[in-house]
Every structure is written in C-alpha cells, then in structure tokens.
N, CA, C and O of each residue as an XYZ file, in Angstrom:
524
protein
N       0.842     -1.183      0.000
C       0.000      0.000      0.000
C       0.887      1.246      0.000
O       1.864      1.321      0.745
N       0.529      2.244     -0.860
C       1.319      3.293     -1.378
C       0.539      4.497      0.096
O      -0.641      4.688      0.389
N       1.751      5.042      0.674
C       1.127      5.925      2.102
C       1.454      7.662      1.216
O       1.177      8.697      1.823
N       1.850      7.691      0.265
C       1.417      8.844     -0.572
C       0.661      8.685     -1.984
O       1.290      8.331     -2.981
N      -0.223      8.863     -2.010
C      -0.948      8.404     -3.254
C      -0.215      9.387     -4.455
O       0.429      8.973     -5.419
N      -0.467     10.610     -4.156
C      -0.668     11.771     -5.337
C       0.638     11.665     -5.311
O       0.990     11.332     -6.442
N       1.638     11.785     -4.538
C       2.954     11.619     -4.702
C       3.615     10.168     -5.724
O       4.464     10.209     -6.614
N       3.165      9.463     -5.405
C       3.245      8.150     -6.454
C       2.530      8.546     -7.509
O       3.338      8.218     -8.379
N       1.756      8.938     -8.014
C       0.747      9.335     -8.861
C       1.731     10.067     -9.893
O       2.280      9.397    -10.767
N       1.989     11.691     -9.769
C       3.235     12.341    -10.170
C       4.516     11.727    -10.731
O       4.767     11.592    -11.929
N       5.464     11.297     -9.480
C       6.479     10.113     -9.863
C       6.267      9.501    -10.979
O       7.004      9.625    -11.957
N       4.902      8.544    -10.926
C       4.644      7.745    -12.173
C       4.678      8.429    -13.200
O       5.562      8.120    -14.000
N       4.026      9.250    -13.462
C       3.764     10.313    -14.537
C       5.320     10.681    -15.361
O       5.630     10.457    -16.531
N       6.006     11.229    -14.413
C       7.515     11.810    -14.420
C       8.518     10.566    -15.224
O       9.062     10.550    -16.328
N       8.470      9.739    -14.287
C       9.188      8.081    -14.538
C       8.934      7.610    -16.387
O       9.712      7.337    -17.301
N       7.644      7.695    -16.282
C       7.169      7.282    -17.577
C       7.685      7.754    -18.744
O       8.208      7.120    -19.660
N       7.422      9.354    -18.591
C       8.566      9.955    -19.513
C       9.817      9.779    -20.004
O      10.455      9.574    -21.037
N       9.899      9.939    -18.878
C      11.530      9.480    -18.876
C      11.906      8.381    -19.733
O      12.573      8.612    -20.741
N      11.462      6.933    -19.366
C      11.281      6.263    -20.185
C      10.818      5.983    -21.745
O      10.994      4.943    -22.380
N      10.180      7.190    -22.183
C       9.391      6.874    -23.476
C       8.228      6.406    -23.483
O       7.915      6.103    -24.634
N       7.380      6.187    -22.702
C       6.283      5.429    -22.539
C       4.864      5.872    -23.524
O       4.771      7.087    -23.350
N       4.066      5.562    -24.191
C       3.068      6.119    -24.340
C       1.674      6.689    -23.652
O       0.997      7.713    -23.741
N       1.638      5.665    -23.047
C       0.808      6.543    -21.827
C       0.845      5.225    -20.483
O       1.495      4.179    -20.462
N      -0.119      5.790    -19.461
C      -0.222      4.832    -17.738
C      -1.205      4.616    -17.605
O      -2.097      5.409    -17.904
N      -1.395      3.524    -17.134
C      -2.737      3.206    -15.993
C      -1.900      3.595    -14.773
O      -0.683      3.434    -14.677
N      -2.789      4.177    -13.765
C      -3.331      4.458    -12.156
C      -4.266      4.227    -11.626
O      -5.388      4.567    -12.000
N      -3.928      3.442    -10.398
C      -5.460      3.447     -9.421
C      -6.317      4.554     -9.688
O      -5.859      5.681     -9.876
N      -7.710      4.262     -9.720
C      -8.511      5.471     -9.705
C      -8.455      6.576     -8.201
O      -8.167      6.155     -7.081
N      -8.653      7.400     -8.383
C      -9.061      8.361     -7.336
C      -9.925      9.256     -7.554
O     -10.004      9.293     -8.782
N     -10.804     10.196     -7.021
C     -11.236     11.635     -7.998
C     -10.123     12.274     -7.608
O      -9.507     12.957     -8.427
N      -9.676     12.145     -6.240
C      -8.606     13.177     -6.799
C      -7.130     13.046     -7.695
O      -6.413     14.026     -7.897
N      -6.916     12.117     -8.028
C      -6.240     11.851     -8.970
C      -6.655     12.056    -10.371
O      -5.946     12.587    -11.225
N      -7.704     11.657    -10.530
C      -8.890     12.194    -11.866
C      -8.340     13.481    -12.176
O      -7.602     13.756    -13.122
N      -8.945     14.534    -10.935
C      -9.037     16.091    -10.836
C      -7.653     16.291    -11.022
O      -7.552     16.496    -12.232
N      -6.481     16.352    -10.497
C      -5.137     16.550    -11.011
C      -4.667     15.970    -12.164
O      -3.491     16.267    -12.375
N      -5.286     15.070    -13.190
C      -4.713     14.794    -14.144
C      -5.853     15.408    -15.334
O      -5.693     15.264    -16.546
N      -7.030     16.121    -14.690
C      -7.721     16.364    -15.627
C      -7.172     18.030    -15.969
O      -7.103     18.654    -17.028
N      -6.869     18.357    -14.701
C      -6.115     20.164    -14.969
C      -4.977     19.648    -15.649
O      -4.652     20.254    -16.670
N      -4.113     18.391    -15.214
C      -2.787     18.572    -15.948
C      -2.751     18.349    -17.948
O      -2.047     18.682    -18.902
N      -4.176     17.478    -17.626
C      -4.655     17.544    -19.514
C      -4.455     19.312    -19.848
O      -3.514     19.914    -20.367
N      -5.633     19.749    -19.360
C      -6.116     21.078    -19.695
C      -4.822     21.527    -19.945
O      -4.585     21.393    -21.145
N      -3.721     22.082    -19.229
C      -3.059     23.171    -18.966
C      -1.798     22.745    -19.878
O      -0.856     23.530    -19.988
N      -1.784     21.169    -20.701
C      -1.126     20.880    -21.760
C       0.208     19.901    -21.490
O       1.093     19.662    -22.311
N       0.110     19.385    -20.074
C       1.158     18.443    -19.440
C       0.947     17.100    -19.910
O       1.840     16.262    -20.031
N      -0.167     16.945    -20.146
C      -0.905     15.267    -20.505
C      -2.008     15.388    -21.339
O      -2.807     16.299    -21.121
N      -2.191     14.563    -22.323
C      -2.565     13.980    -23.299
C      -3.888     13.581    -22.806
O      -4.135     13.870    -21.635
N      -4.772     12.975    -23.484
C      -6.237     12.003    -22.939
C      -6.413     11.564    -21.953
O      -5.759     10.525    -21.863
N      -7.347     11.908    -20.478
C      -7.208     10.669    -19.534
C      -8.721     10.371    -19.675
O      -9.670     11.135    -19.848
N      -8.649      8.917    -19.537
C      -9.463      8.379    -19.569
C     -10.185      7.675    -18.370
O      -9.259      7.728    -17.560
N     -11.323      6.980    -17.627
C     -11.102      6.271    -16.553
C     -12.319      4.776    -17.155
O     -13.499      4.718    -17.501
N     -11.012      3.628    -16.980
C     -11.863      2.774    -16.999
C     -11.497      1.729    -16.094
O     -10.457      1.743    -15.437
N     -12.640      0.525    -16.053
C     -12.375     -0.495    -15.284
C     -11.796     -2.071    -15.437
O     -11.417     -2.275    -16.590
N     -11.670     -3.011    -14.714
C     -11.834     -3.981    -14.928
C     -12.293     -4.705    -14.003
O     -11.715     -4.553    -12.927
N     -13.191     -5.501    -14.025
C     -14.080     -6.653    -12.858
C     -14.422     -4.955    -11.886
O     -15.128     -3.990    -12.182
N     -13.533     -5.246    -10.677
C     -13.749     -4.184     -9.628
C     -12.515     -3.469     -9.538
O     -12.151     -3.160     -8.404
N     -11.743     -3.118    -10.588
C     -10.945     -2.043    -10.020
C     -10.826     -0.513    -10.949
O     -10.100     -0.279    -11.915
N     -11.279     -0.101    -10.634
C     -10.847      1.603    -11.805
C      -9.721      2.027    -11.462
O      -9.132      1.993    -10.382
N      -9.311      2.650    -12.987
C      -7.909      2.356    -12.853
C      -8.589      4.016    -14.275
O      -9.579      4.184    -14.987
N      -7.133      4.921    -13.922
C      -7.027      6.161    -14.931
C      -5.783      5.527    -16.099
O      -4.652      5.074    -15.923
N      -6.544      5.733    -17.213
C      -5.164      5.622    -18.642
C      -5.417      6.762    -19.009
O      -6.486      7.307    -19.284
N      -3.698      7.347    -19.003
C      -3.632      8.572    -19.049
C      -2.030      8.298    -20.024
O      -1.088      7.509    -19.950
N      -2.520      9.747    -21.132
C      -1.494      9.268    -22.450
C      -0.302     10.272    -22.233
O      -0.762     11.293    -21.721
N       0.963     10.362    -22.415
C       1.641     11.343    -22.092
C       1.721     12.232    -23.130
O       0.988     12.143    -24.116
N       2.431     12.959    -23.011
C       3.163     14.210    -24.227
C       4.096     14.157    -24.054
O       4.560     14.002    -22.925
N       5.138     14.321    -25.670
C       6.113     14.930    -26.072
C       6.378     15.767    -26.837
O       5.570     15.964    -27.744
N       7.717     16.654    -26.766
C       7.888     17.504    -27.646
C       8.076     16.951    -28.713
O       7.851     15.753    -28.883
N       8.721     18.091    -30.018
C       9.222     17.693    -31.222
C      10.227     17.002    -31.774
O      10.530     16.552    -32.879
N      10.834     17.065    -30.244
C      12.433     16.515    -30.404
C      12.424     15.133    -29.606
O      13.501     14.539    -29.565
N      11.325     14.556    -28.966
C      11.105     13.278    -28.310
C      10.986     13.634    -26.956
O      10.493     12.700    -26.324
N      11.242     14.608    -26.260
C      11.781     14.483    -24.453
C      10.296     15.034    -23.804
O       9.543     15.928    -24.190
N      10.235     14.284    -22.877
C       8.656     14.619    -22.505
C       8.450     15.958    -21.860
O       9.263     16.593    -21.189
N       6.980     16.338    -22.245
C       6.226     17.422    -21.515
C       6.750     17.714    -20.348
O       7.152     18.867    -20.190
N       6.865     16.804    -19.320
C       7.029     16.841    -18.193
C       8.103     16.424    -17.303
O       8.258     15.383    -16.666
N       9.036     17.815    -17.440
C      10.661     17.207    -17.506
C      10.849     16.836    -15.736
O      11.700     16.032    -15.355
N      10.159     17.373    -15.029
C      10.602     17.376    -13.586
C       9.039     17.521    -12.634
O       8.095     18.188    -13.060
N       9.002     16.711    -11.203
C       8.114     17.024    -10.469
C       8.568     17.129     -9.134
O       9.589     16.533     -8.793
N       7.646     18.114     -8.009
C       8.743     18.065     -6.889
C       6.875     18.158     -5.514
O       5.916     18.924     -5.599
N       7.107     17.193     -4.636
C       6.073     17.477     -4.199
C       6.537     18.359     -2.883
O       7.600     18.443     -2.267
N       5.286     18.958     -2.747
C       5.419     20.100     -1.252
C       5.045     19.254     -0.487
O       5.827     18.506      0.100
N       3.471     19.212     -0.323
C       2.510     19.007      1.210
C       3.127     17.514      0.887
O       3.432     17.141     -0.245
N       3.262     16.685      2.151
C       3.376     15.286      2.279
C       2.197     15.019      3.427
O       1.892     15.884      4.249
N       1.758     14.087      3.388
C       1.574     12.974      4.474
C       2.227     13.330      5.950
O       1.568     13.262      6.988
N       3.517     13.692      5.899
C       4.267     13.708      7.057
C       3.920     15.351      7.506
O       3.645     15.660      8.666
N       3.989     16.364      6.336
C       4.166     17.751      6.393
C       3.148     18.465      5.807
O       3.560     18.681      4.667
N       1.940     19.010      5.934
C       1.096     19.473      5.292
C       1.370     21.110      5.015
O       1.269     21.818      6.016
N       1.668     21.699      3.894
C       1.659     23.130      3.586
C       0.403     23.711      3.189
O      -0.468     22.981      2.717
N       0.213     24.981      3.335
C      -0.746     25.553      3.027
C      -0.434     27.092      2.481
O       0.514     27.827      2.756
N      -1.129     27.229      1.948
C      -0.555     28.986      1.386
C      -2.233     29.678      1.265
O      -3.371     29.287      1.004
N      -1.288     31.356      1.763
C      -2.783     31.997      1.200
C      -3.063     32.196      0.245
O      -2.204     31.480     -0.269
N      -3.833     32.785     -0.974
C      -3.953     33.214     -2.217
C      -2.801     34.560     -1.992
O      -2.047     34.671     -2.959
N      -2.598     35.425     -1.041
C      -1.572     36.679     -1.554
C      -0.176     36.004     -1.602
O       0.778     36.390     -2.277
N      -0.212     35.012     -0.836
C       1.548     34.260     -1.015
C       1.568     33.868     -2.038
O       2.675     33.972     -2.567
N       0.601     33.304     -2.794
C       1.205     32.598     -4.164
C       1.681     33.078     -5.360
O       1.291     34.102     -5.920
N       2.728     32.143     -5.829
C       3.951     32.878     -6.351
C       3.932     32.262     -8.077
O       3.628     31.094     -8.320
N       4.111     32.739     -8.596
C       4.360     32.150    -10.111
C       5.942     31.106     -9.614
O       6.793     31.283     -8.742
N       5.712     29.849    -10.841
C       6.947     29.023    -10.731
C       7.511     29.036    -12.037
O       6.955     29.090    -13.134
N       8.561     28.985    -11.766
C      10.056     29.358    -12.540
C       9.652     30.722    -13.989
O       9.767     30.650    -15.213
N       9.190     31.786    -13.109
C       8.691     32.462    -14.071
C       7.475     32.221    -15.023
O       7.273     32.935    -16.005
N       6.530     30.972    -14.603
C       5.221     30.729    -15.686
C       5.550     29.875    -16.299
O       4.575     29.435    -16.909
N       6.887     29.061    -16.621
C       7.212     28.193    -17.310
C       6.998     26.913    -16.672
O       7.318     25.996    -17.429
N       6.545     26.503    -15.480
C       6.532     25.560    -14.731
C       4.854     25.954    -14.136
O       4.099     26.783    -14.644
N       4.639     25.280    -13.200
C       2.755     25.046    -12.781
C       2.873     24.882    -11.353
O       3.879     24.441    -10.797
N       1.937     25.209    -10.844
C       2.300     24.950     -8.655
C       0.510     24.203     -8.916
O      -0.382     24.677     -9.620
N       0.488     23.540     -8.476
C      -0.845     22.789     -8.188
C      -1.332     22.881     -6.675
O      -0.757     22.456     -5.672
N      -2.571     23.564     -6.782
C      -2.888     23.951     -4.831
C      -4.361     22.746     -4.766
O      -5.208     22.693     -5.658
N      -4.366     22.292     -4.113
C      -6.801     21.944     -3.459
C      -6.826     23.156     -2.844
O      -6.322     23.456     -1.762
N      -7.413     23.803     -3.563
C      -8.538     24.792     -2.972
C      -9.818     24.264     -2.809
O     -10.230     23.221     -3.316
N     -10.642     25.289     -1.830
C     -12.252     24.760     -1.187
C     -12.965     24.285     -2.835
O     -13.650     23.286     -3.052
N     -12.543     25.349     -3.837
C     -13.409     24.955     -4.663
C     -12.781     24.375     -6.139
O     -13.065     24.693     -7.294
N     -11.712     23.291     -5.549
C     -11.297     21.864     -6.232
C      -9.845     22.246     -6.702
O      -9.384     23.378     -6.560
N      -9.139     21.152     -7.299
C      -8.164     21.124     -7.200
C      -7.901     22.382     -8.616
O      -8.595     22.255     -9.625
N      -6.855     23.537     -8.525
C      -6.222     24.524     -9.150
C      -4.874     24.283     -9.402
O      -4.083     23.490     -8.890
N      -4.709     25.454    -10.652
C      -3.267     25.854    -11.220
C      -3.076     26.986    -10.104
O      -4.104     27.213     -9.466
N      -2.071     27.657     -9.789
C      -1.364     28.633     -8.995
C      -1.831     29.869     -9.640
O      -1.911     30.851     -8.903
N      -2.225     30.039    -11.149
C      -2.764     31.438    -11.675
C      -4.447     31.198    -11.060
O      -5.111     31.998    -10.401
N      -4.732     30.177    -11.412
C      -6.044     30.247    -11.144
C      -6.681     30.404    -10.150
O      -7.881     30.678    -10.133
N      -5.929     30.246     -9.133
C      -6.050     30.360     -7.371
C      -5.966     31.717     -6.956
O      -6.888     32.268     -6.355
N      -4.480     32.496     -7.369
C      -4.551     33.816     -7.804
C      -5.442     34.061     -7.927
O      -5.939     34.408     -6.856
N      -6.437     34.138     -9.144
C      -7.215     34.866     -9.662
C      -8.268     35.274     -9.209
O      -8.805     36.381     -9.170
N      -8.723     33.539     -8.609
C     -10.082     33.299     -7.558
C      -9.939     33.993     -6.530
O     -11.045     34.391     -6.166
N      -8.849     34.462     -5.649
C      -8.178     34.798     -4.733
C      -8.530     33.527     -3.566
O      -9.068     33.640     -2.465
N      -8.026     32.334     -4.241
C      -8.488     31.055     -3.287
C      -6.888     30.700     -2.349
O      -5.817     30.845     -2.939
N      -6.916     30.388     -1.351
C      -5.647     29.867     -0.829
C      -5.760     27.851     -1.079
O      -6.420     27.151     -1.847
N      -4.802     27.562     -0.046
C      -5.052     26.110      0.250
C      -3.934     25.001     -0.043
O      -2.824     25.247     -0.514
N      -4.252     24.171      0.194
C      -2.947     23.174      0.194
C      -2.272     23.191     -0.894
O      -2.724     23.066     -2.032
N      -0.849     23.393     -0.483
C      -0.154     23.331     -1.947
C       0.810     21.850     -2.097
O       1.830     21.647     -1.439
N       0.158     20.782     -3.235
C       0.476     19.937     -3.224
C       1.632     19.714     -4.349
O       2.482     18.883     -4.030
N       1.744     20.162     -5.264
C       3.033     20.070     -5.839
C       3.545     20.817     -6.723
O       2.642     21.622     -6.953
N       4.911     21.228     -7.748
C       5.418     21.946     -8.072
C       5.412     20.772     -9.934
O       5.835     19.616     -9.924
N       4.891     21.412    -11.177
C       5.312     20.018    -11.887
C       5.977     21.613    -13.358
O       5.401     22.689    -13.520
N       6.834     21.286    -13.863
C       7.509     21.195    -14.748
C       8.082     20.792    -16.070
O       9.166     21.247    -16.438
C-alpha cells in the first residue's frame, strides 16, 4: 500500500517519460482524476481516460512529447506530504520558474493551477510543483 498516493501518482507520470512510454494506468481516485484532468487542460498530458476492470478503476492517461522526443514533463517536486502538510494563502502565491513551470494547490473549490487560485483569490494546500 502506497502511504502517498498523489505523490506516487506524479512520480509515475515523471518516470514514464523518462522512459518513453506512451501513456499509464493508475489506481482510480477523484482526486487523482481532478489533477490529471487540470494537468490535460493546462497541456502536461494527453487524454485521460477512466476505466475499469471486474472491480478495479484504474485512470489511462497518455503522455506528451515535444518535437524533439523528451517529454512534456521534464521534472516534479512534491510540497505538502503525508508527514508535512503546507498551506498557502492566495496573496503568497507565487508564479513558478517564471510561468514556465505550474504549482498545483486543493482549494475549497477543487483542485487549481497557482494562476487560477490567484485569480479566484483562493488559498489552500499546496500539493506540488510540476515542470
């Protein structure tokens, strides 16, 4: 049993690349859903899909690459853990590596990009940094 989900979740994502992979299955979650459905949107990942088998749902989720082969998603770094929970207000939050990179927060009203939290003026857990 994995005692960080979203943290394994990421990793996988990251790993895969690395490798060349075309796309992953993952345990289902919604919140795993919800972070891979912003990370579609915002252009990190490809199709996710959620399907089953007998009793288990499971997310296939396709990756991206550039033009030159090296994936979308060169680096991930998680904040909040299991062990350490962070939180930020909406005025602390900071653009990452200049806009070229993404901060992923749960806000009250679902999981956000770092502009979009901004914008809402939403605070809330900041769960990871992806690249």
């Amino acid at each position: 049993m994995v005692s960080d989900p979203i943290g394994d979740f990421i990793i996988r994502i990251k790993n895969a690349g690395n490798v060349g992979k075309e796309s992953i299955s993952v345990p289902f979650s919604k919140m795993k859903l919800a972070i891979a459905e912003l990370l579609s949107a915002k252009g990190y990942l490809g199709v996710v899909s959620q399907k089953s088998k007998g009793d288990a749902k499971y997310l296939d989720i396709t990756l991206l690459y550039t033009k030159e082969g090296q994936p979308v998603v060169s680096g991930v770094n998680r904040i909040s853990k299991p062990s350490r929970r962070l939180y930020e207000s909406a005025k602390n939050i900071k653009r990452f590596r200049r806009g070229f990179g993404m901060s992923v927060f749960s806000t009250p009203k679902g999981i956000m990009a770092d502009a979009d939290a901004k914008k809402n003026n939403l605070g809330g857990e900041f769960l990871f940094n992806i690249w």
